[in-house]
C-alpha positions in Angstrom: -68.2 -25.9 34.1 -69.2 -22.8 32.3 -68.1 -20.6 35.3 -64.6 -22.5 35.2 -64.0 -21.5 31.6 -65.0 -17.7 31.9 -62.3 -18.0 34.4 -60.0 -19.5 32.4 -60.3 -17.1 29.7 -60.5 -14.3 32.1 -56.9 -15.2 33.3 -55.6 -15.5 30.2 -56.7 -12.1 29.0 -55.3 -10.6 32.3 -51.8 -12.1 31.5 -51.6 -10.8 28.3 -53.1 -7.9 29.8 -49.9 -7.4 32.2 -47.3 -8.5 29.4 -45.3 -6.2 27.6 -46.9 -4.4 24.8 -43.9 -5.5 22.0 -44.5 -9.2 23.3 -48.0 -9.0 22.0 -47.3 -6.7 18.7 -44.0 -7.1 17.8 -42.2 -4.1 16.1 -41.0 -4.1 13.1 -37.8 -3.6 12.6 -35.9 -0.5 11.3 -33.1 -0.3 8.5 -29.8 1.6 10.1 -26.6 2.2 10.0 -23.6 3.2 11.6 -20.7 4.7 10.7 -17.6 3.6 13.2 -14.0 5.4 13.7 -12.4 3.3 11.8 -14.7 4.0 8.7 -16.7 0.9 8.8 -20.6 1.5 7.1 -22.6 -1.2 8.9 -25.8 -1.5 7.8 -28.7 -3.3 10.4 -31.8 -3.6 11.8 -33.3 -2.0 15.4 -36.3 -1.1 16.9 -35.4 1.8 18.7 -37.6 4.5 17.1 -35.6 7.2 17.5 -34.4 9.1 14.3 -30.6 9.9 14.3 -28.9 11.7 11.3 -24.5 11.4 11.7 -25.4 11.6 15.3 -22.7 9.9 17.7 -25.1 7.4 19.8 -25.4 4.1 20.5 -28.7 1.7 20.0 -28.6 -2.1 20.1 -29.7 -4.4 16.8 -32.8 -6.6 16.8 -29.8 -9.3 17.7 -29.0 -7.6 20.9 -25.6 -6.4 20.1 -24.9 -2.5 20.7 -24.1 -0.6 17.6 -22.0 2.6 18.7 -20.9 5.5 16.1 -22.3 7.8 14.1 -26.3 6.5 13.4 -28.5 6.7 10.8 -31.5 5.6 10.9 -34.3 5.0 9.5 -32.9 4.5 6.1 -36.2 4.4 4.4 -37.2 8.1 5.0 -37.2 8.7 1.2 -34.0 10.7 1.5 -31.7 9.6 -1.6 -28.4 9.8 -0.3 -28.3 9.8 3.5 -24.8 10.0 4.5 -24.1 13.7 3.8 -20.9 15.8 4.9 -19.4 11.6 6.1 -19.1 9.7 3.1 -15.6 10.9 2.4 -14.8 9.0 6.0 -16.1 5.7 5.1 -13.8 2.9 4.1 -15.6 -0.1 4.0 -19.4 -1.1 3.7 -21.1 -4.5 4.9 -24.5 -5.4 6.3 -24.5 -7.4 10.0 -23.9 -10.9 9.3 -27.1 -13.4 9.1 -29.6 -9.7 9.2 -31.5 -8.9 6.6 -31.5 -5.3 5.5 -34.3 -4.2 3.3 -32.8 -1.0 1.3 -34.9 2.2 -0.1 -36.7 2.4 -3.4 -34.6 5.0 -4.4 -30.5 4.1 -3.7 -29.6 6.8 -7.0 -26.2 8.1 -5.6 -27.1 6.1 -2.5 -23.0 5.1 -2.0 -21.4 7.7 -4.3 -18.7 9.6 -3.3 -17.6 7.6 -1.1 -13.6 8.4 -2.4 -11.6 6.4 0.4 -14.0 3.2 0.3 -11.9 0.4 -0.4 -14.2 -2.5 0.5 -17.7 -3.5 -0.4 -19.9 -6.3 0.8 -23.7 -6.3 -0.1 -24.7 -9.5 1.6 -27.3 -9.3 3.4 -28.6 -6.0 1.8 -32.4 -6.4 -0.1 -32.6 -4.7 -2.9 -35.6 -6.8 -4.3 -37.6 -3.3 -3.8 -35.5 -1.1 -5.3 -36.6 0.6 -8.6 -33.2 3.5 -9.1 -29.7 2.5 -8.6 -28.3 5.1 -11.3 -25.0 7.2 -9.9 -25.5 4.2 -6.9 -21.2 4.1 -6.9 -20.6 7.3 -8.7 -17.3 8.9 -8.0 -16.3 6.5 -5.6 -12.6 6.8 -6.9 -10.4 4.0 -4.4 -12.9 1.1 -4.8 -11.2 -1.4 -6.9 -13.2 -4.4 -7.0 -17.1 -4.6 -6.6 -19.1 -8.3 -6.4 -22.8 -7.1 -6.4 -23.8 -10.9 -7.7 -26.1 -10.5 -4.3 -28.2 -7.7 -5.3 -31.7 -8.3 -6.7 -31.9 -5.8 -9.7 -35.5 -7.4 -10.5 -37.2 -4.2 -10.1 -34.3 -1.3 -11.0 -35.3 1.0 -14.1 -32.6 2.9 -13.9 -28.7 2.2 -13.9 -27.5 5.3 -16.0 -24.2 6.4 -14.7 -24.4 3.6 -12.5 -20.2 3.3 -11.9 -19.7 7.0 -13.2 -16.1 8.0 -11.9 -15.5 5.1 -10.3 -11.7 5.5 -12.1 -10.0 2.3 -10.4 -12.5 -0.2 -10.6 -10.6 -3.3 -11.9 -12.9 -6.3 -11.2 -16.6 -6.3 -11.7 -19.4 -9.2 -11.0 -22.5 -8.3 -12.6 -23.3 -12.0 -13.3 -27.0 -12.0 -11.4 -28.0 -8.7 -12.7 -31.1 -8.6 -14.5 -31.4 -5.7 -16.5 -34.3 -5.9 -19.0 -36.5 -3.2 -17.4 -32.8 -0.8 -17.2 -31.4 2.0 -18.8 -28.0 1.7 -18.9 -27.1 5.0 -20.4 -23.4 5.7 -19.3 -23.2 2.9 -16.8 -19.6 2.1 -16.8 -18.8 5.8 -18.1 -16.2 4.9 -15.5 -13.2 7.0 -17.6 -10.5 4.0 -17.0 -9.4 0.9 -18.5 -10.9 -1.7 -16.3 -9.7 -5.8 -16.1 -12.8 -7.6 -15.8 -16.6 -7.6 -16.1 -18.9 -10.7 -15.5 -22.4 -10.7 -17.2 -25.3 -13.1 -16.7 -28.1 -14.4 -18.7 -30.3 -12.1 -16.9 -28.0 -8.8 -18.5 -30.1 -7.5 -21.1 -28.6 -5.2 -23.4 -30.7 -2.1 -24.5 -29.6 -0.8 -28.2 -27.6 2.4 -27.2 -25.0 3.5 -24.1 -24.4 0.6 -21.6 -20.8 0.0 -22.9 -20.1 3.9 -22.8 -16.4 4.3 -21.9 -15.3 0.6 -22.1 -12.2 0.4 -24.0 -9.4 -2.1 -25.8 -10.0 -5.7 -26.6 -12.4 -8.3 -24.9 -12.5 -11.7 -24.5 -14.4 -14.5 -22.7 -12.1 -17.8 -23.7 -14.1 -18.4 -26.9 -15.3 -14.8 -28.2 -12.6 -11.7 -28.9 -14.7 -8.4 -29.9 -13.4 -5.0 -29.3 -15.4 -2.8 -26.8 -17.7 -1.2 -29.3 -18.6 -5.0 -31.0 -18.6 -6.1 -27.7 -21.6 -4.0 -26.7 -23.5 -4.3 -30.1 -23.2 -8.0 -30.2 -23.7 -9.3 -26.7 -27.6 -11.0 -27.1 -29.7 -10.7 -24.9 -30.9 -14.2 -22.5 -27.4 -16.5 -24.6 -26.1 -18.2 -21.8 -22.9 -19.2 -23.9 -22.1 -15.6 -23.8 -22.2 -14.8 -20.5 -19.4 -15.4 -18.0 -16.2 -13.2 -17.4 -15.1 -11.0 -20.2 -11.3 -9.8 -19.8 -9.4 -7.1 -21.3 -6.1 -9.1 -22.1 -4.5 -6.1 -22.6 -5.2 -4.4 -19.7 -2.0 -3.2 -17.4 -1.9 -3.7 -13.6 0.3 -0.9 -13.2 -2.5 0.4 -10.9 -1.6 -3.1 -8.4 2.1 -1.9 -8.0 1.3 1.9 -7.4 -1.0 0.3 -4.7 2.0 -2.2 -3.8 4.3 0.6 -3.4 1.6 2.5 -0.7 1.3 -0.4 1.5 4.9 -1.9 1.6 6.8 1.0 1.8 4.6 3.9 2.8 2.4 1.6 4.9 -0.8 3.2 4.2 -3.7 3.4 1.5 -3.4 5.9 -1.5 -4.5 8.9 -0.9 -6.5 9.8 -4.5 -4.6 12.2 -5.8 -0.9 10.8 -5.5 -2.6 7.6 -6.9 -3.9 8.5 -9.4 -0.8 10.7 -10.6 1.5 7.9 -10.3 -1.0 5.3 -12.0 -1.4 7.2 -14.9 2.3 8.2 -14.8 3.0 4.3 -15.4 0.2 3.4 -17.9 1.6 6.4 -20.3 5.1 5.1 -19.6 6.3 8.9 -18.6 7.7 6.7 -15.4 9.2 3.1 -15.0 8.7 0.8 -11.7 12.5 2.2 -10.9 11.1 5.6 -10.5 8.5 4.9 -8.5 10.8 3.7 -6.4 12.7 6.7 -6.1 9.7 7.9 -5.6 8.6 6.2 -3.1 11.7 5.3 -0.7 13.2 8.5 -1.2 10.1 10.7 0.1 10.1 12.6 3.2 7.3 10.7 4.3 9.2 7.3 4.0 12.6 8.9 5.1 10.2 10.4 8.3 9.2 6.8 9.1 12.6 6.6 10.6 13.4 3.1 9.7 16.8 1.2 10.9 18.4 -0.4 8.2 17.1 -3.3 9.1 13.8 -2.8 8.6 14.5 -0.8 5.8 16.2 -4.0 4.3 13.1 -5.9 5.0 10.6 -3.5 3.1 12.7 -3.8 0.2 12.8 -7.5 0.1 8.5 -7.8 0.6 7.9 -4.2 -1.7 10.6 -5.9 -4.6 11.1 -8.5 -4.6 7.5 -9.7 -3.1 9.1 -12.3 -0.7 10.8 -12.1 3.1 14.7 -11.8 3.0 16.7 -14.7 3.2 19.3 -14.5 5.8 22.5 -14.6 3.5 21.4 -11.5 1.6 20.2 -9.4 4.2 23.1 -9.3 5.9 24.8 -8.5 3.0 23.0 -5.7 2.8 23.3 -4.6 6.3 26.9 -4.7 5.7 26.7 -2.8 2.6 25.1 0.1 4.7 27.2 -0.2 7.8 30.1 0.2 5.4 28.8 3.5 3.9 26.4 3.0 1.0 23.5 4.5 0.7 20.2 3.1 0.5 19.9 4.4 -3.1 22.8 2.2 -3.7 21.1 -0.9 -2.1 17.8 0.3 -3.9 20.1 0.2 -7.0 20.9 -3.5 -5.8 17.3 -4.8 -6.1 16.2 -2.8 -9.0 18.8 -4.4 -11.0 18.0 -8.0 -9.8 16.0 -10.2 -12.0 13.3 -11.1 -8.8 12.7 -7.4 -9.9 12.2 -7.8 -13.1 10.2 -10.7 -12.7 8.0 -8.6 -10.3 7.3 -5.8 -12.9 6.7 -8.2 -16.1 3.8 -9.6 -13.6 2.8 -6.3 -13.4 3.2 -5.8 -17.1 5.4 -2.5 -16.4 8.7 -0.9 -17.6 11.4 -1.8 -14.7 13.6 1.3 -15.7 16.8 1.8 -14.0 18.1 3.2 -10.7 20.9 6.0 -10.3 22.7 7.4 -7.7 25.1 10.7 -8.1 26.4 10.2 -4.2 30.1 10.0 -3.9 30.1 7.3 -1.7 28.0 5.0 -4.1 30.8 5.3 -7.0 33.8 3.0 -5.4 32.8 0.8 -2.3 36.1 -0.2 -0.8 37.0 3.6 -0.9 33.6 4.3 1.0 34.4 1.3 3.4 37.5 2.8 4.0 36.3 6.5 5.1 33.5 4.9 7.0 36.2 2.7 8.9 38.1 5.7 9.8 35.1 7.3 11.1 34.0 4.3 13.0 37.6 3.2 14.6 39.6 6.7 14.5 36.6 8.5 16.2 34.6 6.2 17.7 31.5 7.2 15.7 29.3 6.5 12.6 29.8 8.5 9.8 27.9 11.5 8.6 26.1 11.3 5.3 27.9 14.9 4.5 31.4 14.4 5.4 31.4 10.9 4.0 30.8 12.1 1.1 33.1 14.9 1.1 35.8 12.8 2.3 35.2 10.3 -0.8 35.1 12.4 -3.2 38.7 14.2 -2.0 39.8 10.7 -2.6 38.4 10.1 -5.8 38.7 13.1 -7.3 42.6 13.5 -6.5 45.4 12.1 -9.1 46.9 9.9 -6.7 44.3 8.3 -5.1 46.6 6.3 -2.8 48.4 9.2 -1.1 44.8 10.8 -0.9 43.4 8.4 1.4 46.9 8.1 3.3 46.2 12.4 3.7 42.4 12.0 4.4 43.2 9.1 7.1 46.3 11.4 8.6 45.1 14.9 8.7 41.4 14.4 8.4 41.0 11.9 11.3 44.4 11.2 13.4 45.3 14.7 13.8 41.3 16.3 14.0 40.4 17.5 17.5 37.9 15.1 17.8 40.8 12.1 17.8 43.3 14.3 19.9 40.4 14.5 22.7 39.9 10.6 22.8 43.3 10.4 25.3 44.2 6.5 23.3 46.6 5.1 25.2 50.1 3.9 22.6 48.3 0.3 22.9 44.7 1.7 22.1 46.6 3.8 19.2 48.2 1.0 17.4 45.0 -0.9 17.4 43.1 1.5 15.8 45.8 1.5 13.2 45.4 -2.0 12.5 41.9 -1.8 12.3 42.0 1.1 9.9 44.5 0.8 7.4 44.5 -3.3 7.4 40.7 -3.8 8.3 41.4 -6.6 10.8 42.7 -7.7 14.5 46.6 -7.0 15.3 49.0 -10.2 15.2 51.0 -10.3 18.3 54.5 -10.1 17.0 52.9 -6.8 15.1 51.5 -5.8 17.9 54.4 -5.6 20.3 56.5 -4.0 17.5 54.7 -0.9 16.9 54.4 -0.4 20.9 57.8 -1.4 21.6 58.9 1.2 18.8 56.5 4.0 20.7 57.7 3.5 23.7 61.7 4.1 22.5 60.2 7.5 21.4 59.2 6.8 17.6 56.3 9.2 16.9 52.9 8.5 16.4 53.1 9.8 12.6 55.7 7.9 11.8 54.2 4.5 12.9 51.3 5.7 10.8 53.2 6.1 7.7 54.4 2.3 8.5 51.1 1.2 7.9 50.2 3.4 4.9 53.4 2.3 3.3 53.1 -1.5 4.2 52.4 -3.8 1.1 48.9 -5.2 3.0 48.0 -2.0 2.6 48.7 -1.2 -0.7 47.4 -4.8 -2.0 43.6 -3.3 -0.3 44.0 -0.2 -2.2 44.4 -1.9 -5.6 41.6 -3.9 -5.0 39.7 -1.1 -4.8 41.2 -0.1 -7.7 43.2 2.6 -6.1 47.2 3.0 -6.6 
């Protein structure tokens, strides 16, 4: 019996002998991250022990899944800030789902400037360890919204500076934050009016600097303080005073400069031109109108070489903040086929009231929309050069001699004979007509559709052919169109005579 158990237990210490040594000791596992093309900061645990630093590798999580990009790792290595020369390449941060990352001691500038991070997710990061989280989102100027109700702040002494230059930071959730062993010197020194803050029970307020910068009026439904009363008479551990505090007064002007990137330039802000326009709106040195000037007439926009309908479309989602219905788009397409300019349709749907609507949302100026182009002042005299372009010569119009052509018209004392002139000598007799070869037939048509704007009526028809082929010139049919009273009764209602 006793030989049969030595045996036993001999076997059993040779298997585990022959297993694999991390099936006896398992390893613990190391905090990384990775930083991907696309700008994604994900944070997880491995345990590969190899030490990477912005190296481009690849290592698989303690889930199995392979993690490619740009590694760091270990996080832990008492460095402060470990992302170097790449933080201006990150764009969004998040930990793997259902991991647990435990975070350094020391995260003091750990995500700042990070300037094109736009999205932040801290679930799944533990921060129950960490003592400093001053600077933590300092300078992190595109970041507009921040929920850090996840983070343990149990243990952090220091929050000084905490959101320093975070400039568009709108909406902030602070409500699990536990502050009493904190400074807070400068912690949302953020130098820009911001929307919202929520504070918990556990937000302790130290005599001196934690509402440095905040500005305007506050409110939480029951209490309205201004910043500076705000921060002197928020108690410490009063749960009827925490909750979301709201600056009523507070502009999104911000949320249409951002609007006005997506929709029409079909990117994120880059910082600079942000922040220009965005502060251009809350000083009201620009209305909504100019911004879009600004926006739709750019040689960025203008290089996205849009048809005009899909330049339609991006004005109906960027202004009016809904798809276009079918009637009024192809109004518009018409409009543009015709000869308008998009500045004139722009001018169309900054003077609607879905527009306005839009900006008082926005609590913005809406401003007003010019255009100086010739072809935008009368648009029956623009549909009438661009017809002659498009049935004398076959082609669309040219921006340049469109205009040119309408302001001949517009400009002249007799505005009638003008366009009779521009039509005769400008199109029927150019080179460009002469070359075309029309047949008498192909001729008269065209006259038809250019003078009267429609399809020839048979008895019509056979008239002006009949007369061509007896040897009347073509000139002279012309002039029996611009003299006809159909076409005169066009003119006047496009105010010409």
């Amino acid at each position: 019996m006793i030989r049969k158990i030595i045996s036993l237990c001999c076997a059993v210490m040779l298997c585990l002998c022959i297993l694999p040594f991390s099936a006896v000791y398992a390893e613990e596992p190391v905090p990384s991250a990775v930083l991907t093309d696309t700008g994604d900061l994900i944070f997880f645990n491995t345990t590969d022990a190899s030490s990477y630093s912005g190296e481009q590798d690849e290592v698989k999580d303690i889930d199995g899944n392979t993690r490619t990009g740009k590694l760091f790792m270990p996080l832990n290595d008492g460095r402060i800030q470990p992302f170097g020369e790449y933080v201006k390449q990150v764009r969004t941060v998040s930990a793997v789902p259902g991991q647990t990352v435990v975070m350094p001691e020391n995260m003091c500038s750990y995500f700042a400037g990070m300037e094109r991070m736009t999205s932040f997710d801290g679930t799944g990061m533990d921060t129950s360890n960490v003592t400093d989280m001053s600077y933590m989102f300092d300078d992190d100027a595109m970041i507009r919204k921040l929920d850090l109700s996840m983070l343990d702040t149990s243990k952090v002494t220091n929050m000084s500076g905490m959101f320093e230059k975070a400039i568009n930071l709108e909406d902030l959730d602070l409500s699990s934050f536990d502050t009493s062993k904190a400074d807070l010197e400068g912690m949302f020194h953020m130098g820009s009016p911001t929307h919202t803050i929520t504070l918990g029970e556990k937000f302790t307020v130290w005599p001196e600097g934690w509402y440095s910068q905040l500005t305007g009026t506050w409110t939480n439904g029951t209490v309205t303080l201004e910043a500076d009363e705000l921060a002197e008479q928020y108690p410490s551990h009063i749960p009827e005073w925490c909750g979301t505090w709201t600056n009523p007064n507070y502009t999104k002007g911000n949320d249409f400069v951002w609007r006005m990137y997506e929709l029409v330039l079909d990117r994120e802000p880059d910082l600079n031109g942000y922040e220009l326009w965005k502060w251009s709106l809350i000083q009201k040195e620009k209305t909504a109108a100019d911004l879009v000037y600004g926006f739709f007439l750019s040689r960025e926009f203008i290089e996205r070489d849009l048809n005009d309908e899909e330049f339609t479309e991006i004005c109906y989602h960027a202004l009016m903040d809904r798809d276009s219905d079918e009637g009024g788009k192809k109004t518009w397409l018409n409009v543009l086929e015709n000869g308008m300019s998009r500045t004139y349709v722009l001018r169309g749907f900054v003077n609607s009231g879905e527009f306005a609507a839009l900006c008082g949302s926005y609590g913005i100026d809406k401003g007003t929309l010019n255009t100086a182009e010739p072809r935008d002042i009368n648009a029956g005299v623009t549909t009438f050069v661009a017809r002659c372009y498009r049935e004398v010569l076959g082609r669309r119009f040219d921006e340049a001699g469109l205009n040119d052509w309408c302001h001949r018209i517009l400009a002249a004392a007799n505005k009638k004979q003008e366009a009779v002139r521009t039509a005769t000598t400008g199109f029927f007799h150019s080179p460009e007509f002469r070359n075309r070869n029309t047949s008498d037939e192909e001729y008269v048509n065209i006259l038809y559709h250019t003078f009267l704007g429609r399809e020839a009526e048979e008895a019509g028809f056979k008239d002006w052919t009949g007369r061509l082929a007896k040897g009347m010139s073509r000139d002279s049919v012309l002039m029996g169109f611009a003299d006809s009273s159909e076409f005169a009764s066009i003119m006047a209602g496009y105010g010409i005579r």
